[in-house]
C-alpha positions as semicolon CSV with decimal commas, in nm:
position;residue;x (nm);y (nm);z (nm)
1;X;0,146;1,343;0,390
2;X;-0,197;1,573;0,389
3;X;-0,407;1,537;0,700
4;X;-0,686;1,264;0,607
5;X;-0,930;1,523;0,700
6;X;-0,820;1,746;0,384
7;X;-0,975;1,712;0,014
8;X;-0,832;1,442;-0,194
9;X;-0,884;1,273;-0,467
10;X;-0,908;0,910;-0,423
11;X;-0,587;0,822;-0,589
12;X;-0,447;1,028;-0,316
13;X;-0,642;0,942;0,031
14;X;-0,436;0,703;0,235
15;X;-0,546;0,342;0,192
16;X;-0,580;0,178;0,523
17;X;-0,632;-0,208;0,572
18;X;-0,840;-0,290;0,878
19;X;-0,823;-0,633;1,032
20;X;-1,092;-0,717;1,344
21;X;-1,283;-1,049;1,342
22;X;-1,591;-0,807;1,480
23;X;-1,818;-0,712;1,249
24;X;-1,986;-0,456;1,419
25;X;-1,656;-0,300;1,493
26;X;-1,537;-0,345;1,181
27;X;-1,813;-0,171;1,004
28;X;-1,842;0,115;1,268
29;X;-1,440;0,195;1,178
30;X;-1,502;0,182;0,842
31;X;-1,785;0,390;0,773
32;X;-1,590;0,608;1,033
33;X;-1,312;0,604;0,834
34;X;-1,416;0,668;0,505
35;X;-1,616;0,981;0,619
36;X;-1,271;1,091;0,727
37;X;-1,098;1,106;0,392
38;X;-0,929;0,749;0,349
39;X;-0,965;0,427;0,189
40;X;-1,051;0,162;0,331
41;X;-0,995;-0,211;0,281
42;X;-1,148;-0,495;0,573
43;X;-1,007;-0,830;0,676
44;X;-1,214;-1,071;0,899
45;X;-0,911;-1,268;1,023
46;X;-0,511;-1,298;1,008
47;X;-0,581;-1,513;0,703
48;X;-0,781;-1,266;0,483
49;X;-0,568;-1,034;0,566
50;X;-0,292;-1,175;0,445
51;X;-0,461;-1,259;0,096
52;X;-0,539;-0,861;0,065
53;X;-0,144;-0,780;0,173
54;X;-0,033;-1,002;-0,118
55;X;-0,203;-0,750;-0,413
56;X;-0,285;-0,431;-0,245
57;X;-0,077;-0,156;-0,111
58;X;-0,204;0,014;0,207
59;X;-0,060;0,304;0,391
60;X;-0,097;0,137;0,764
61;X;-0,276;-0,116;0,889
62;X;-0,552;-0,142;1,207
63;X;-0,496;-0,435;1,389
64;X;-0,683;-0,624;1,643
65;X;-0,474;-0,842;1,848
66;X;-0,707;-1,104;2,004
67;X;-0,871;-1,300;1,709
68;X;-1,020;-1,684;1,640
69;X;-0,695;-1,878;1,428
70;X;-0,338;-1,669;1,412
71;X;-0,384;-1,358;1,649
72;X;-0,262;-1,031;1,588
73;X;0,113;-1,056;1,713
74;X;0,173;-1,332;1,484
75;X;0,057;-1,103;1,160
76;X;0,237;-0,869;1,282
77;X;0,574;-1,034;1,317
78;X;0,563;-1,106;0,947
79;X;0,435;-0,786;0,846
80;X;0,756;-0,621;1,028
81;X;0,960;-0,861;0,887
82;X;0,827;-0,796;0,552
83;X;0,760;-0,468;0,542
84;X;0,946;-0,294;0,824
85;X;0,801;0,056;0,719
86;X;0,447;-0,005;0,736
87;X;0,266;0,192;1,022
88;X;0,076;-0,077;1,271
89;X;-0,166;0,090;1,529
90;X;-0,306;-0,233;1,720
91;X;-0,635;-0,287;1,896
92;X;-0,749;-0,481;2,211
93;X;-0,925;-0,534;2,497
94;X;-0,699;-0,603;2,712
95;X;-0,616;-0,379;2,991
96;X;-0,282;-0,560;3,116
97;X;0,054;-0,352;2,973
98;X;0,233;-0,635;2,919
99;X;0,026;-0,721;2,610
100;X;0,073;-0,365;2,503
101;X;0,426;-0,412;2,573
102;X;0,434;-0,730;2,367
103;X;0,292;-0,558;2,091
104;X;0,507;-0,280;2,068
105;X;0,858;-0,468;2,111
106;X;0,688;-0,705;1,797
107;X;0,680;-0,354;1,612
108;X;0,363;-0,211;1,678
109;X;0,393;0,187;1,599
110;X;0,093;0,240;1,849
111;X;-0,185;0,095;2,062
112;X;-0,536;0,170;2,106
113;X;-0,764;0,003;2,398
114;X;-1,104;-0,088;2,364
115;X;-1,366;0,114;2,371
116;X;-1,219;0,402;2,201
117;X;-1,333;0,703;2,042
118;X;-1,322;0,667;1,651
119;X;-1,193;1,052;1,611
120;X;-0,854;0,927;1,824
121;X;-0,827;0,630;1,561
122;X;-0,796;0,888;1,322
123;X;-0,592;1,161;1,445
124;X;-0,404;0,879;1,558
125;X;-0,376;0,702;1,211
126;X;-0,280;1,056;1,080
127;X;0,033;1,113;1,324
128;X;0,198;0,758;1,215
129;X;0,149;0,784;0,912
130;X;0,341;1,165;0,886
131;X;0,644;0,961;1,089
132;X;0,615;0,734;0,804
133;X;0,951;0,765;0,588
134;X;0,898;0,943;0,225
135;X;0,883;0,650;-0,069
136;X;1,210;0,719;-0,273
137;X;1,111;1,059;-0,523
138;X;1,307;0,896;-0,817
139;X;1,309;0,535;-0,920
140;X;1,612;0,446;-1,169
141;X;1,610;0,176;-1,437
142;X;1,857;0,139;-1,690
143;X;1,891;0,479;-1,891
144;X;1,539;0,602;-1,723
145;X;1,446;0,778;-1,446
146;X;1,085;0,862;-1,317
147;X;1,027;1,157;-1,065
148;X;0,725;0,979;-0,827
149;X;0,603;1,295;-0,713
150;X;0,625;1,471;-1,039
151;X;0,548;1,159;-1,195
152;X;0,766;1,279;-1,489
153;X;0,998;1,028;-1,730
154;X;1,302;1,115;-1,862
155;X;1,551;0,863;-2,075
156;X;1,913;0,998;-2,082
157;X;1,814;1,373;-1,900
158;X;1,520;1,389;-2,155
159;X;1,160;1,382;-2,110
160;X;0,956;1,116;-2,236
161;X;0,627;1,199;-2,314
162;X;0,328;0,969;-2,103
163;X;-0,050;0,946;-2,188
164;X;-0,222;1,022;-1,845
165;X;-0,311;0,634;-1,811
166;X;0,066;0,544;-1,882
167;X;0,178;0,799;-1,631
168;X;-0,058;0,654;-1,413
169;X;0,055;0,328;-1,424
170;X;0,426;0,352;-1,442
171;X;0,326;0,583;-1,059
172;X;0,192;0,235;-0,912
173;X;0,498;0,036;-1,011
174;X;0,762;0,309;-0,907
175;X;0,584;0,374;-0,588
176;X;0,681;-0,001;-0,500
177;X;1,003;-0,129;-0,725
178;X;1,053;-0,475;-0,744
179;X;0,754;-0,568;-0,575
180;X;0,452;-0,765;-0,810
181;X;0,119;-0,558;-0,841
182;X;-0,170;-0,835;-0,923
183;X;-0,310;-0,812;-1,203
184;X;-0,657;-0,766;-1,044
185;X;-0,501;-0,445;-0,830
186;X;-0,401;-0,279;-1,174
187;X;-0,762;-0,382;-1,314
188;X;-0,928;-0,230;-0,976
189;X;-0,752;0,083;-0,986
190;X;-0,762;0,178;-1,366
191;X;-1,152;0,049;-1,390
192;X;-1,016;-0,135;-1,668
193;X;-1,071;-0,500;-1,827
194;X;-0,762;-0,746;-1,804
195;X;-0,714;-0,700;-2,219
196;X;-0,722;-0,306;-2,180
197;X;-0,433;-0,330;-1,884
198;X;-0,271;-0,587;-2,092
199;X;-0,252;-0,294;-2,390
200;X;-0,189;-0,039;-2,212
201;X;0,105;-0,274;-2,049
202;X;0,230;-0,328;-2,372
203;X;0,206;0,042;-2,462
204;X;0,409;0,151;-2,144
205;X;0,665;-0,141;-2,283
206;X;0,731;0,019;-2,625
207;X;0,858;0,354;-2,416
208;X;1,076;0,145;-2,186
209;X;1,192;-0,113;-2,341
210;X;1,444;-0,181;-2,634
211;X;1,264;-0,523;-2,662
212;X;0,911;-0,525;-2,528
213;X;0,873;-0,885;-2,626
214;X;1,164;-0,949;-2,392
215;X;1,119;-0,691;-2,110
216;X;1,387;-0,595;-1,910
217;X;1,221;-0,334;-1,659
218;X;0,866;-0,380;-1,656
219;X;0,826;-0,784;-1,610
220;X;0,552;-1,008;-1,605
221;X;0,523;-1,220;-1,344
222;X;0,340;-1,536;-1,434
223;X;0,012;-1,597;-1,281
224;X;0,093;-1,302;-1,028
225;X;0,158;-0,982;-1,237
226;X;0,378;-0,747;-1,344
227;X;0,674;-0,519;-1,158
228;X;0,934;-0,270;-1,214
229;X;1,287;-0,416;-1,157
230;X;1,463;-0,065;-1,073
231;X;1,847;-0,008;-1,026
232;X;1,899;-0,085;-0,678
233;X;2,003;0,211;-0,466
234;X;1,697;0,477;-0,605
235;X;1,663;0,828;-0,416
């Protein structure tokens, strides 16, 4: 993964979900964050933060463990559980190492106390996230097969031609087979309206499918979304 510090497009810059019930914290790592190259998506609570997990993808999240309502172990628990992969750098202002300890036998992949320097956040953010494990470089479904990082097509070994906004699209769903992107995600990202992402849905369906009225791969998901079922097993 390219330092955060590096030029990227947006597309590109690692999308990081912060979660502190302290607003002035919260804004000063944002604003922090953002000047350093990345995304950046904020959570007031466990709760909120759970809403955003449900229809965004994020790279890692920023944690604070001591918060009003469900703390920060018990979000992460079922963020491990969910999502084992996902990098989890907790904060708090608590000095004792047993809470440190607590946090990193739940999962945690680091710890930062309060006060901290903003530039460690980062560099620190940066170092999990290259320990991160590679998403798989080819997704499989049926007789295709879609190269992530080349973000090339091919049906039976040959290439199937993409408009940039198909190729685009078919990127988000590979990147995370199986799993439902919202509707409003898709809309976000493309700057689209919901009847443009419903067209170019249906569009993408006419290349993959040998019944787009009766999808096989790319699904709808009622009231939720849509998602790529992939073979299981990708590389």
């Amino acid at each position: 993964m390219a330092d955060a510090s590096e030029p990227q497009s947006l597309d590109e810059a690692p999308h990081i979900l912060l979660v502190d019930d302290d607003q002035r914290i919260r804004s000063l790592i944002e604003r922090f964050l953002r000047k350093e190259g990345y995304r950046v998506t904020v959570a007031e609570s466990a709760g909120h933060a759970r809403r955003k997990l449900e229809g965004l993808m994020f790279d890692a999240l920023v944690l604070d463990v001591m918060m009003p309502g469900e703390d920060g172990f018990s979000l992460l628990t079922t963020l491990k559980a969910d999502t084992p992969d996902m990098p989890v750098l907790m904060l708090t202002a608590m000095a004792e190492p047993g809470e440190r300890i607590r946090g990193l036998e739940l999962g945690a992949d680091d710890y930062l106390a309060k006060p901290f320097e903003p530039r460690e956040l980062s560099l620190r953010l940066t170092n999990m996230m290259r320990r991160r494990p590679e998403p798989a470089r080819v997704v499989r479904f049926g007789r295709f097969r879609f190269d992530v990082r080349r973000e090339e097509l091919t049906a039976d070994g040959d290439p199937v031609r993409l408009t940039d906004r198909e190729r685009h699209l078919l990127k988000l769903f590979a990147s995370r087979p199986g799993a439902t992107i919202a509707r409003h995600e898709l809309v976000a990202d493309e700057d689209l309206g919901d009847r443009t992402i419903d067209v170019q849905i249906n569009r993408l369906r006419r290349k993959l499918e040998d019944d787009p009225g009766e999808p096989k791969y790319l699904q709808t998901m009622r009231g939720q979304g849509y998602r790529l079922l992939a073979d299981p097993g990708e590389s």
